[in-house]
C-alpha positions in Angstrom: 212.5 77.0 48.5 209.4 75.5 49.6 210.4 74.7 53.3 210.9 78.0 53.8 208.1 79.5 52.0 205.8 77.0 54.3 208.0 77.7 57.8 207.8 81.6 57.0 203.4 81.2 56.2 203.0 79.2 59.6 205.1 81.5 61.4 202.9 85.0 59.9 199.8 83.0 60.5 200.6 82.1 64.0 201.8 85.6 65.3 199.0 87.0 63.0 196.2 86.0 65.7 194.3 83.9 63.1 195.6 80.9 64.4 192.4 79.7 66.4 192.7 76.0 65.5 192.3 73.8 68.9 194.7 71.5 70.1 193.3 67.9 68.7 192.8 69.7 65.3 196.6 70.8 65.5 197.5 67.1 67.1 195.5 65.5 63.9 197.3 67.2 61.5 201.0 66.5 62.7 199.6 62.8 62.9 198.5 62.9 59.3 202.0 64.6 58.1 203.6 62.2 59.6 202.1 59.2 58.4 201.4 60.7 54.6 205.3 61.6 54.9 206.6 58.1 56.2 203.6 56.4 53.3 205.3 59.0 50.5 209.0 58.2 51.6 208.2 54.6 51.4 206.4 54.7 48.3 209.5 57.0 46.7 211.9 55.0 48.1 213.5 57.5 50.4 215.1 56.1 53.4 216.2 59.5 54.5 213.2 61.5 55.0 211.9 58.2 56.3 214.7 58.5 59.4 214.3 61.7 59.5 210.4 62.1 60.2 211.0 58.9 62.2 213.4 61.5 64.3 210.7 64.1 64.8 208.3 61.8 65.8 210.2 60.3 68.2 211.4 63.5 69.4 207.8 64.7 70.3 206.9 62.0 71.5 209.7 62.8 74.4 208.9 65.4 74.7 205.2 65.4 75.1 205.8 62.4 77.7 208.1 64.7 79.8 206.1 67.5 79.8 202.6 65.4 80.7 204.9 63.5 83.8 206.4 66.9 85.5 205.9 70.8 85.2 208.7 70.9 82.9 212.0 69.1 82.6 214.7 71.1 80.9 216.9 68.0 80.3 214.5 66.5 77.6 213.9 69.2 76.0 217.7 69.9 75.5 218.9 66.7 75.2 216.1 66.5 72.5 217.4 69.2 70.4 221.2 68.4 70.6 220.3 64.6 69.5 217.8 65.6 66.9 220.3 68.0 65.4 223.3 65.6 64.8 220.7 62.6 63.6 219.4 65.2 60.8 223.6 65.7 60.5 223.9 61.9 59.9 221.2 60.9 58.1 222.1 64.3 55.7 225.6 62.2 54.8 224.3 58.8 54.6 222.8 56.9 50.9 219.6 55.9 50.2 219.6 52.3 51.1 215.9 51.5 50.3 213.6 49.9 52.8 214.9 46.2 53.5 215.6 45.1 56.9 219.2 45.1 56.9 219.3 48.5 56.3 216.2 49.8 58.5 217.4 48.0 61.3 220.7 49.6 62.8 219.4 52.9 62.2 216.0 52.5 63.6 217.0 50.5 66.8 219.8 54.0 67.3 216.4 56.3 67.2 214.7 54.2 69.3 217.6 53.6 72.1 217.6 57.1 72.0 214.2 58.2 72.3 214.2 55.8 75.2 217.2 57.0 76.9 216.4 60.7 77.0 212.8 59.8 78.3 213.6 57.8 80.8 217.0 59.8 81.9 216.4 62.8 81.8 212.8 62.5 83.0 213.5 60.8 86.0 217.0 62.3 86.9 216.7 66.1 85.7 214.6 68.7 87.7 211.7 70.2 87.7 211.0 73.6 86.2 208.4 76.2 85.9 206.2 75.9 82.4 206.7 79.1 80.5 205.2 80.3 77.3 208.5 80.0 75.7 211.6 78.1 76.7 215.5 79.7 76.3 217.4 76.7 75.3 221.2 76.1 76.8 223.7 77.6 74.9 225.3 74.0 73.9 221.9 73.1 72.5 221.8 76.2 70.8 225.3 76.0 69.2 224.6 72.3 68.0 221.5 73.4 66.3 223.3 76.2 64.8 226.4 74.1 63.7 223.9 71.8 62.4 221.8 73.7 60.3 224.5 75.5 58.8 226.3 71.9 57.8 223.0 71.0 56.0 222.4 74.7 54.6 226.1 74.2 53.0 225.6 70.5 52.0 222.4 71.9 50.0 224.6 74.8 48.2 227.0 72.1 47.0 224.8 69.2 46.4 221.5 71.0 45.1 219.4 68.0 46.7 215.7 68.7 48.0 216.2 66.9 50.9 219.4 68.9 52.3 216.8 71.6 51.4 213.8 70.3 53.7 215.9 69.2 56.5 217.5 72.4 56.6 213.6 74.4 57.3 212.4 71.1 59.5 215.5 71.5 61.6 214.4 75.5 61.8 210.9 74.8 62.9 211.7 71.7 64.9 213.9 74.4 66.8 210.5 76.7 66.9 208.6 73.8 68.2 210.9 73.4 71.3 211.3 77.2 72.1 207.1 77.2 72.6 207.0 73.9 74.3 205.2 76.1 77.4 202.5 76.6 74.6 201.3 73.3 73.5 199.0 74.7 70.4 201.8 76.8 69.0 204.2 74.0 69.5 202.1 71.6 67.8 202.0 73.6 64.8 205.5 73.8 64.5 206.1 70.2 65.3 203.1 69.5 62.2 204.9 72.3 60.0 208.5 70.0 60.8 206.6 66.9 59.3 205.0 68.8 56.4 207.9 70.3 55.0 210.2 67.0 55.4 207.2 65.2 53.3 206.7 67.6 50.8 210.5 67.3 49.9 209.4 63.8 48.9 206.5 65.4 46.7 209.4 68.0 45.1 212.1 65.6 44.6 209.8 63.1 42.6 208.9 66.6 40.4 212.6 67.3 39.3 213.1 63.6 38.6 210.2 63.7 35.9 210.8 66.8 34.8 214.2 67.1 34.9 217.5 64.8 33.4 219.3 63.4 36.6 222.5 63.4 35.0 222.3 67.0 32.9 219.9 68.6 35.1 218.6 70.5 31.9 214.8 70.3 31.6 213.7 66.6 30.0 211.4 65.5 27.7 208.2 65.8 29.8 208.9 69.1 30.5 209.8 70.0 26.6 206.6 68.6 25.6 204.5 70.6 28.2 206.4 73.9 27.3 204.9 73.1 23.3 201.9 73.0 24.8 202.0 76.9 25.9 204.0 78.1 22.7 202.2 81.0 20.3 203.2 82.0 17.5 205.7 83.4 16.5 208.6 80.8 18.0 211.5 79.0 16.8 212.9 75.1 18.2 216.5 73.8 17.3 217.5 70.7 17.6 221.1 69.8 18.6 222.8 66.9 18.4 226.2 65.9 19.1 228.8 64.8 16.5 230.1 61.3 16.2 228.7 60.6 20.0 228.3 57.0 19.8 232.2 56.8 18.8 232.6 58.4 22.1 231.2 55.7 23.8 232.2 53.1 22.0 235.9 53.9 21.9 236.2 55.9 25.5 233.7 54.1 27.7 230.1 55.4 29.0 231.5 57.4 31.6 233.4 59.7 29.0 230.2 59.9 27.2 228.6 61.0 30.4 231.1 63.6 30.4 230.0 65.0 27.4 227.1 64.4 28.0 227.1 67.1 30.9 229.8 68.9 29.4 227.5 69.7 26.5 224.5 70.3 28.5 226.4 73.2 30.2 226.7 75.3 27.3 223.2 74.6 26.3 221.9 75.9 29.3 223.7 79.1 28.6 222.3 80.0 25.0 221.8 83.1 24.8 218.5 85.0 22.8 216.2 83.8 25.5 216.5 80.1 24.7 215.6 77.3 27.0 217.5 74.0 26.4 216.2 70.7 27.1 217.0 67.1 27.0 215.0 64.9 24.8 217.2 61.7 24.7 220.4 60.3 24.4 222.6 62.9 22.6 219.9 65.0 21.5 219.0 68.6 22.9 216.1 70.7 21.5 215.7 75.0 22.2 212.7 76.8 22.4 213.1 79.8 21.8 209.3 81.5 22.4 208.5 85.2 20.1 211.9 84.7 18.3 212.0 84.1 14.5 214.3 82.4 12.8 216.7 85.7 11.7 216.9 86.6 15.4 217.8 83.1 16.7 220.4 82.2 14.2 223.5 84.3 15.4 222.9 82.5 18.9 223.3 79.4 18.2 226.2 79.7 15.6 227.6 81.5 18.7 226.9 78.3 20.9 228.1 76.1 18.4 231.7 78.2 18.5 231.2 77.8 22.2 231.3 74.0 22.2 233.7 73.9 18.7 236.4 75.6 21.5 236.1 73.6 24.4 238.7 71.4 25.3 237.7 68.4 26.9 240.4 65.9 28.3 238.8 62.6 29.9 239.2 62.2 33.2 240.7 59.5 35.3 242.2 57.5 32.7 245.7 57.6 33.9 244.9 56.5 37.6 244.3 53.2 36.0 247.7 52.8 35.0 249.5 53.7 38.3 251.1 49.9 39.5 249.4 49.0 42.1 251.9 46.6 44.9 253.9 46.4 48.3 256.2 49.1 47.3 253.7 51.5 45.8 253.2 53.2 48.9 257.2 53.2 50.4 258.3 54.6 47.0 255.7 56.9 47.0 256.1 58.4 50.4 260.0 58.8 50.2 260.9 62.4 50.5 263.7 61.9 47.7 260.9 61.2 45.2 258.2 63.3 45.6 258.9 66.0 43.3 260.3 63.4 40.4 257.0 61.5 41.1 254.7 65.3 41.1 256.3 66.4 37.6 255.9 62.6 36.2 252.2 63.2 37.1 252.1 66.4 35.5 253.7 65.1 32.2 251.1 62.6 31.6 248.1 64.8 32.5 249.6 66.8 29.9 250.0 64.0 27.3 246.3 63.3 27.9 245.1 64.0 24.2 242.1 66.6 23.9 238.8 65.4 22.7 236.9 67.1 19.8 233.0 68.0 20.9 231.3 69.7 18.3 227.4 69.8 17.5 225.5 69.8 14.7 222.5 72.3 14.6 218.9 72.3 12.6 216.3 74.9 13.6 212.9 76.0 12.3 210.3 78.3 12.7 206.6 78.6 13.5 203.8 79.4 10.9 200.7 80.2 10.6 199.2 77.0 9.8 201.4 74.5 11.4 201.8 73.1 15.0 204.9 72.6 17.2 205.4 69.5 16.3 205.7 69.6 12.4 207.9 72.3 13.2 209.9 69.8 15.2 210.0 67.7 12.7 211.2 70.2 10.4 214.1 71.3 13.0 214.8 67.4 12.4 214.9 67.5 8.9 217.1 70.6 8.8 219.5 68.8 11.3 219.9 66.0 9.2 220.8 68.1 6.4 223.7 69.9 9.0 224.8 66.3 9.4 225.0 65.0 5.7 226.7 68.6 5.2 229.5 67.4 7.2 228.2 68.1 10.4 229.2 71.1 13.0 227.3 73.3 11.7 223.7 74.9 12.0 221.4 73.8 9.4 218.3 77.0 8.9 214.5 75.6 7.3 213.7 77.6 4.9 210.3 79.6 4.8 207.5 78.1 3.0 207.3 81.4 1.2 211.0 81.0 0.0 210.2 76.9 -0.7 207.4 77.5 -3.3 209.4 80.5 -5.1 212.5 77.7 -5.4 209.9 74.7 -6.8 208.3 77.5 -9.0 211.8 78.5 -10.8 212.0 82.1 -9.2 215.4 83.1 -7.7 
């Protein structure tokens, strides 16, 4: 969780006493986080952290302007944090839609009307206050930001995203930022860490898109072919590839091959004998398995094979299609009389959806002394091959080159 690893360093280094930065130092890098961030999420085509640092800018801003006007004017600062908190709420639930004007617009004129409104509002209308060290928001401010962050903390335990993730910790130290408002070098610190975190999500998402499949979430090839990079002997690689896949797609669709696709991927990630799968392309999956030899990786992936032999997979969907679609589709449906007739009908055919056969097909092979991983890719390739000409669903071993010469020479 790099948000929170960065949020919990600034927070130690600022209470640690070391923090002896000045102001326009602490001012210069917020500026510079927030233009690298906006210049990333533009170049990485992410609208949301876009509208989001485009938030936190325009909430200091506000902020800064209020407190430079008056002593202190509780009413921006509160207004700041309840409108902050449910714009990171609805830019969390919006989609990308990339950086034309159409889509910029609405949502950049809303930010701005904003900003504006609680500027000039609140900074005319509210009162004055004393300037404290730290501020106590209102409790409704507080209970937004709360409500908020959890929202965003969930949406990132379902969804997995980075930028649930980031907007989560920049929520937390935008929150930090207005409780030291009285303390304009600590605030600015938190307002820079805010911006930093919210850009390096931008930096950490583009990662896991080249170094990991979008729609298996295994490991891809980049990240296969830096692990052979660090492999010593002794090691082992299968390679796994699933059976008859392209009459999957042909006969059932791409999205029931996606299904498999992920289905498959699941069990892979589970191997067990300290493998690490990874997706190289298309159907194909390859294994590392680092200090294992070829007798103490076998039993694991016969056992994965089993795994995926006994899954049942039904396709999903399919039936929906077939539901007749007119005037009277939703009176019929919604007639009291019919429900249950029309729940056990639904049943039925869920049941009558046949189940699909996954199975894979296995080769594997081992490191020696004077080969390099990939020959013994290769090899794994070769052995797979074999699996599939030996009618497939099965796991295909190389043999040692030991074993090899003794069979060319005659000796059993």
């Amino acid at each position: 969780m790099p948000g929170g690893v960065l949020l919990l360093c600034v927070a130690a280094f600022g209470y640690s006493g070391w923090f002896t930065l000045a102001l326009p130092a602490v001012n210069f890098l917020y500026y510079c986080a927030i233009a690298g961030g906006a210049l990333l999420a533009w170049r990485f085509h992410s609208s949301r952290t876009f509208f989001a640092l485009l938030t936190i800018f325009l909430a200091q801003q506000g902020v800064a302007l209020s407190t430079e006007q008056v002593p202190y004017v509780l009413g921006t600062v509160s207004a700041a944090a309840v409108l902050v908190a449910l714009d990171f709420v609805f830019i969390a639930i919006m989609s990308e839609r990339g950086f034309t004007l159409d889509s910029m617009a609405p949502v950049g004129l809303l930010l701005f009307i904003e900003a504006l409104s609680v500027t000039v509002i609140c900074g005319a209308g509210a009162r004055a206050h004393h300037l404290s060290a730290t501020l106590a928001l209102p409790r409704y401010a507080l209970i937004v930001l709360a409500v908020a962050a959890a929202f965003l903390l969930a949406r990132f335990f379902l969804l997995r995203k980075t930028v649930e993730n980031a907007m989560f910790w920049s929520l937390c130290a935008f929150a930090l930022a207005l409780h030291f408002t009285g303390t304009p070098r600590t605030a600015a610190l938190y307002w820079a860490t805010s911006a930093c975190i919210l850009a390096a999500s931008v930096v950490e998402n583009s990662y896991l898109l080249a170094y990991h499949d979008e729609l298996t979430s295994l490991p891809s090839r980049r990240a296969f072919n830096d692990a052979l990079l660090r492999l010593r002997d002794p090691y082992s690689i299968a390679v796994v590839d699933i059976d008859h896949f392209k009459r999957f797609n042909d006969t059932y669709g791409h999205d029931t091959g996606d299904q498999v696709l992920r289905l498959v991927a699941g069990k892979l990630a589970k191997v067990t004998g300290g493998g690490e799968a990874y997706r190289c392309g298309g159907e194909e999956f390859t294994i590392l398995f680092p200090g294992k030899t070829i007798s103490e990786v076998t039993s694991h992936l016969e056992e994965l094979r089993r795994t995926v032999e006994t899954v049942e997979f039904r396709m999903r969907g399919n039936d929906r299609r077939r539901v007749p679609r007119g005037p009277d589709r939703r009176t019929e449906q919604t007639r009291r009389s019919r429900k249950g007739h029309a729940i056990r009908k639904l049943a039925a055919e869920n049941t009558s959806t046949p189940a699909l056969s996954v199975t894979v097909s296995i080769g594997v092979a081992a490191s020696t002394e004077e080969s390099n991983p990939d020959a013994i890719v290769k090899a794994a390739d070769k052995a797979l091959y074999r699996a599939k000409e030996g009618g497939r669903n099965r796991v295909e071993v190389t043999p040692s080159p030991k074993r090899t010469r003794m069979k060319a020479a005659g000796i059993a």
